[in-house]
N, C-alpha and C positions, 0 to 999 in steps of 0.2 A: 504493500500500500504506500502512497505516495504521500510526504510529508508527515511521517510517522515520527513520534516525539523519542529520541535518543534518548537513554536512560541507563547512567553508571550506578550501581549499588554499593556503597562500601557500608561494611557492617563487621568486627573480628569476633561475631558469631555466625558457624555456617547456619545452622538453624535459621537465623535472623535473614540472611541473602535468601535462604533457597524458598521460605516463605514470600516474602517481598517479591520474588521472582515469578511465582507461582500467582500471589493477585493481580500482577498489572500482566502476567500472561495471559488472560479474561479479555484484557483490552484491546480492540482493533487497532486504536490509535500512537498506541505506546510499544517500544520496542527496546528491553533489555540489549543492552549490546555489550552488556559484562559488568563482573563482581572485584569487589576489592578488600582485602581481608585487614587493611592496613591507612595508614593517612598516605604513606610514601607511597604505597601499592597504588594509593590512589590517584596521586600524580603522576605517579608513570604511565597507568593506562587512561589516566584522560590528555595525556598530553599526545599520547598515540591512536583512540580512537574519536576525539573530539566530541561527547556527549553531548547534548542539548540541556541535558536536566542530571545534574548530582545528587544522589541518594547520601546523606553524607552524617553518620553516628557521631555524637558530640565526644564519647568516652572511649578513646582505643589506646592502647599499650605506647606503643613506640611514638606515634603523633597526632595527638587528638584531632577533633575535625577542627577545633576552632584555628590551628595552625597548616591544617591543610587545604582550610578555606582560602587562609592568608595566602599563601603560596598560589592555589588556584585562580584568585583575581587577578593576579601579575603574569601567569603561564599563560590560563587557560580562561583569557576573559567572557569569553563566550558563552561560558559551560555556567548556569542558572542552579547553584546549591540549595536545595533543600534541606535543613538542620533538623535531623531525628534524634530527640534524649527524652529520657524516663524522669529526667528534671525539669520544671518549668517556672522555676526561678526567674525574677527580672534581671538578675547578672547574666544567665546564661542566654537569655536574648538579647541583651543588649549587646554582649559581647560576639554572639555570632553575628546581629547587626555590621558589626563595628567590621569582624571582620570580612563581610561581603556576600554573605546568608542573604537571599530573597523570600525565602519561607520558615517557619519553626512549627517544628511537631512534635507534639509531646504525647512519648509514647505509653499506654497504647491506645491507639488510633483506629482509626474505620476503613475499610477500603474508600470508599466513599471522600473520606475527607484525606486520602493518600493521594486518589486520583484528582480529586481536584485542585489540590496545591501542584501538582504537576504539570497537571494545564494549564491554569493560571499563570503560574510563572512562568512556561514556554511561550503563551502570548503574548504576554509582558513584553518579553527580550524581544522574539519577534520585531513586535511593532516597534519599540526602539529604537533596534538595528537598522529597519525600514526608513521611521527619521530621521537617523545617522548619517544613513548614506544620500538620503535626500538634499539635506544640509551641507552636506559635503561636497557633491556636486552642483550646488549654487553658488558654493566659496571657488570652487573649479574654475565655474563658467565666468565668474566676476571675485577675481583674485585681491581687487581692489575695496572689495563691503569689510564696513566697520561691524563690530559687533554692538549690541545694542546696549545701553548703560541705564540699567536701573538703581536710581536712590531711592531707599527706602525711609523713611524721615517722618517724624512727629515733634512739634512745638511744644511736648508735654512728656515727661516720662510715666513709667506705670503703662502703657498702654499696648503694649505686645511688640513692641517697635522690631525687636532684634528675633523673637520667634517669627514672627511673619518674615520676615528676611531671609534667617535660617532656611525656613521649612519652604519658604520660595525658590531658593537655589536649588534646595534638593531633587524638589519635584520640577521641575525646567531641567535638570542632569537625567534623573533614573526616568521621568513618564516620557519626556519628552524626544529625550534624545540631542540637547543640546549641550556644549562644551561650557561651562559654566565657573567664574572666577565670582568667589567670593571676597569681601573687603569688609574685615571692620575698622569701620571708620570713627571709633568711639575710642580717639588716640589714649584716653588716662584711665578709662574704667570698661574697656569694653568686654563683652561677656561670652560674643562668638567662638571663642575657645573651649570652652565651658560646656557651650549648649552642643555640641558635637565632639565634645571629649578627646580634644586633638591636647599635645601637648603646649601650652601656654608660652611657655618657654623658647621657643623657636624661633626662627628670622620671621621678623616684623618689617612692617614700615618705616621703622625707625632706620634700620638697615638698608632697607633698599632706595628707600627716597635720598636719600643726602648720598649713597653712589652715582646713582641716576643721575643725578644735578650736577657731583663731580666728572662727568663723561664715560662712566661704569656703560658699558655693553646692554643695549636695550634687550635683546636676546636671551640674557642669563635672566631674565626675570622668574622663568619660572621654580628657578633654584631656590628663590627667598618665600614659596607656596607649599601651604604643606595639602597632600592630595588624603581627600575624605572616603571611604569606603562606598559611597555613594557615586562617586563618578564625579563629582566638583572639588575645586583648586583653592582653596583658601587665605589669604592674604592676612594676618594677623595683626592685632595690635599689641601694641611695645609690653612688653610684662609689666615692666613698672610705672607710674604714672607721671615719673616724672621724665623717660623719656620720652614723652610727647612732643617736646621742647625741641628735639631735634627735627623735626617734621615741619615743613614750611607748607604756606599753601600752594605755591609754586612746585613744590616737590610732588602733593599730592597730585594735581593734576597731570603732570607730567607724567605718575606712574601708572594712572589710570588711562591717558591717551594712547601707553603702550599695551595693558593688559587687555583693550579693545582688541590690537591685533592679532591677540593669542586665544581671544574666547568669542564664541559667540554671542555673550549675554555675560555680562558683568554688574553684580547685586553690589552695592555699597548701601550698609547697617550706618547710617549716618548718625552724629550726636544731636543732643536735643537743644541745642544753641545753637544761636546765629553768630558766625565770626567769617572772617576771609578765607577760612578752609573750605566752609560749609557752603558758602558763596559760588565758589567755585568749584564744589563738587557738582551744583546744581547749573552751574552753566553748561557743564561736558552732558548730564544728562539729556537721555531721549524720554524716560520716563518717572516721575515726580510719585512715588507712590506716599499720600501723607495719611497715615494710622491716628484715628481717634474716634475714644468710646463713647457712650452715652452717659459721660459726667457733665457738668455745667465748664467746668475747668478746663477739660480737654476739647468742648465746643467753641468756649471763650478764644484759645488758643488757636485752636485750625481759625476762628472769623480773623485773627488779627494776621496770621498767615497768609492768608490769602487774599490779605491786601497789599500786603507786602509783595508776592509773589506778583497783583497784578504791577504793581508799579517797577517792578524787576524784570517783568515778561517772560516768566514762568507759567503766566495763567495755562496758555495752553499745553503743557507737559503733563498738568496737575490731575491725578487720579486720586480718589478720596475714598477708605481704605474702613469703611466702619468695622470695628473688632467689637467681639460679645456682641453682635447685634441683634438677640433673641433675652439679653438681657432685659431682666423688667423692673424698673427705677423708674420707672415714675415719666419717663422722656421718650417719646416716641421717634420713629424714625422722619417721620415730617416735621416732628421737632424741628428736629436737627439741620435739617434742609432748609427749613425756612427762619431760622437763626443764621445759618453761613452763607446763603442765598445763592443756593446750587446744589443740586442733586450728586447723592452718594453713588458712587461707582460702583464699589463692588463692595460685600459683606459677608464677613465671616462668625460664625456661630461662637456661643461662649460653651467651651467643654473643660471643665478645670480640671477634671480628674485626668482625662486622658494627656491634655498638655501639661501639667505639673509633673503628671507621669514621668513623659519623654522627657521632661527638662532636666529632670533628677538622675536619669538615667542616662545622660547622655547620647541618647537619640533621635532622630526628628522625628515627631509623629507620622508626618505623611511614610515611615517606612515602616513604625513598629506598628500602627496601627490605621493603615491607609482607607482602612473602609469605614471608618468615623464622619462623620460629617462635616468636622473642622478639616478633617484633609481632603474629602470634595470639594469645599470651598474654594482651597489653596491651589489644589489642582485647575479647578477653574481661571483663579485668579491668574497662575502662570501662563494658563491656553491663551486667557487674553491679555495679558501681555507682550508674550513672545511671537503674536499672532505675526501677519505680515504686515513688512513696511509701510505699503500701498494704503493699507486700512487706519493705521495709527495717523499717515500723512492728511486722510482724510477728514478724520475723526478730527485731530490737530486744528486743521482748517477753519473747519466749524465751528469748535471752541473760539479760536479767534476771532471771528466776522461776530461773535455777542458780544465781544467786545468787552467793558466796563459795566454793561448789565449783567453779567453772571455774578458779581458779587454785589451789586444793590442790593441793602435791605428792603424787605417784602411785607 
């Protein structure tokens, strides 16, 4: 049968393979194409039969799956790991997360819910891989397109600023299919490290920006990024807060004008003040996304923003980012609108438990838990952002021709 889903088994119980072998041999669509008694076992044969779908045990002798997942990201990107343990610990998902797990099963499980984490995640990669190479042949055809720069920004803290960012990149990397540089831009206290469990400590901004400016090799940039399990580049801020100080705003733009040419979509987690960094983070910007919830505080703030903005000529960039907006305080969402005198873009649901979750754990939600509805949200959020040029130019347009009435009070 044609387009039959590849499927490596590692388990260092034979029992455990020759079962596993035995229910997806049921399936029309699914096709064993070998067992692995071992983690190394199971690099050597996915590096030589290239499977679609890893069956892959959290607990084996010589190297568990969580290091032979690692290994398989960087061999065998292709190959879509499935994570089977009899634990179902938040460490132990977080950390097959971490190390590039698209499913977790905790065993024991149903045929049913074996075969559909198989398919799922074969379609997933699939369609991907589909807008990989879509993307890739646009870059082909027109060797000269920038990638697109979104600032993520809120005039208020509290308000989800650097999750929505986060979990934006993500999902634009893993759903989408696109080359993705993250930036935090929160030079003394920023927390992007943190929420994705990268080491803190690494080359920052601090580092690359004042080489950059001293005639440092535009090229080596991707040296100073540390790369996420997810498929996106992360660009750090300084560990300590007092080198920020090395950081000009001249330096940021400059490293941003180049990290365009190495990604196709560049997120900057901007800080929540206005200074000459911030300025001109927002001049390189294609897309202004500004985060704020149903408080009086954080509404006060976006109206005084977006007057700002219009007298900056930002107006037209500016996407308006309601967070918790199922929340119920007392302010509704017409509120809000006819307080800052323009309609909300787009909105995402309030789920505390499942984003505290992932915050604590160091994962993005849209991966440990994509079928939530804060991560359809987000997922949405990045379709339309990352949509096509043509349509933002147009959208863009139109914003402009309202001119100084889109923020008239109402």
């Amino acid at each position: 049968m044609a387009d039959r889903i590849q499927v490596l088994i590692v388990d260092d119980i034979p029992e455990t393979r020759d079962h596993l072998a035995k229910l997806l041999g049921f399936e029309p669509d699914v096709e064993v194409i070998g067992t692995a008694s071992s983690g190394a076992d199971a690099i050597e044969k996915a590096v030589k039969l290239l499977p679609d779908v890893i069956l892959m045990d959290i607990n084996m002798p010589d190297m568990d799956g969580i290091a032979a997942t690692e290994r398989l990201s960087a061999q065998v990107p292709s190959a879509a790991v499935v994570m089977m343990s009899v634990q179902g610990e938040a460490d132990y998902l977080r950390r097959s997360m971490l190390a590039g797990a698209r499913e977790f099963l905790v065993k024991p499980f149903s045929s049913d819910e074996l075969t559909a984490s198989i398919r799922q995640v074969y379609s997933r990669e699939k369609e991907k891989a589909g807008r990989a190479v879509i993307a890739q042949a646009a870059r082909t055809a027109d060797p000269t397109m920038e990638g697109q720069i979104v600032a993520v920004f809120s005039p208020k803290g509290g308000v989800g600023r650097t999750t929505i960012a986060v979990n934006l990149a993500v999902a634009a990397a893993s759903e989408l299919g696109k080359k993705v540089t993250l930036v935090d831009g929160s030079f003394q206290f920023g927390d992007v490290a943190v929420l994705l469990n990268l080491n803190p400590k690494g080359k920052s901004m601090a580092e690359l920006a004042p080489e950059l400016e001293a005639g440092g090799d535009p090229d080596s940039v991707e040296t100073y990024t540390q790369a996420h399990s997810s498929g996106i580049r992360v660009l750090l801020a300084p560990a300590s807060p007092e080198m920020a100080e090395l950081i000009t705003p001249a330096g940021v733009k400059h490293v941003i004008e180049i990290l365009r040419q190495h990604s196709e979509l560049v997120v900057v987690d901007c800080a929540a003040w206005f200074n000459d960094t911030l300025l001109g983070i927002l001049d390189l910007a294609d897309v202004v996304l500004t985060v704020l919830t149903l408080e009086i505080t954080s509404i006060k703030n976006t109206r005084l923003f977006l007057e700002v903005a219009e007298q900056l000529g930002y107006s037209h960039k500016i996407r308006l980012v309601l967070n918790r907006a199922d929340t119920t305080l007392g302010i509704r969402v017409a509120d809000v609108e006819h307080s800052i005198g323009r309609k909300v873009d787009h909105t995402i649901v309030s789920d505390g438990r499942a984003v505290v979750y992932a915050l604590n754990r160091g994962v993005p939600f849209v991966l440990s838990n994509r079928e939530s509805q804060v991560s359809q949200d987000v997922f949405r959020l990045a379709a339309s952002i990352v949509g096509s040029r043509e349509t933002h130019e147009e959208e863009d347009h139109k914003v402009a021709q309202k001119g100084k009435s889109l923020f008239a009070w109402r």
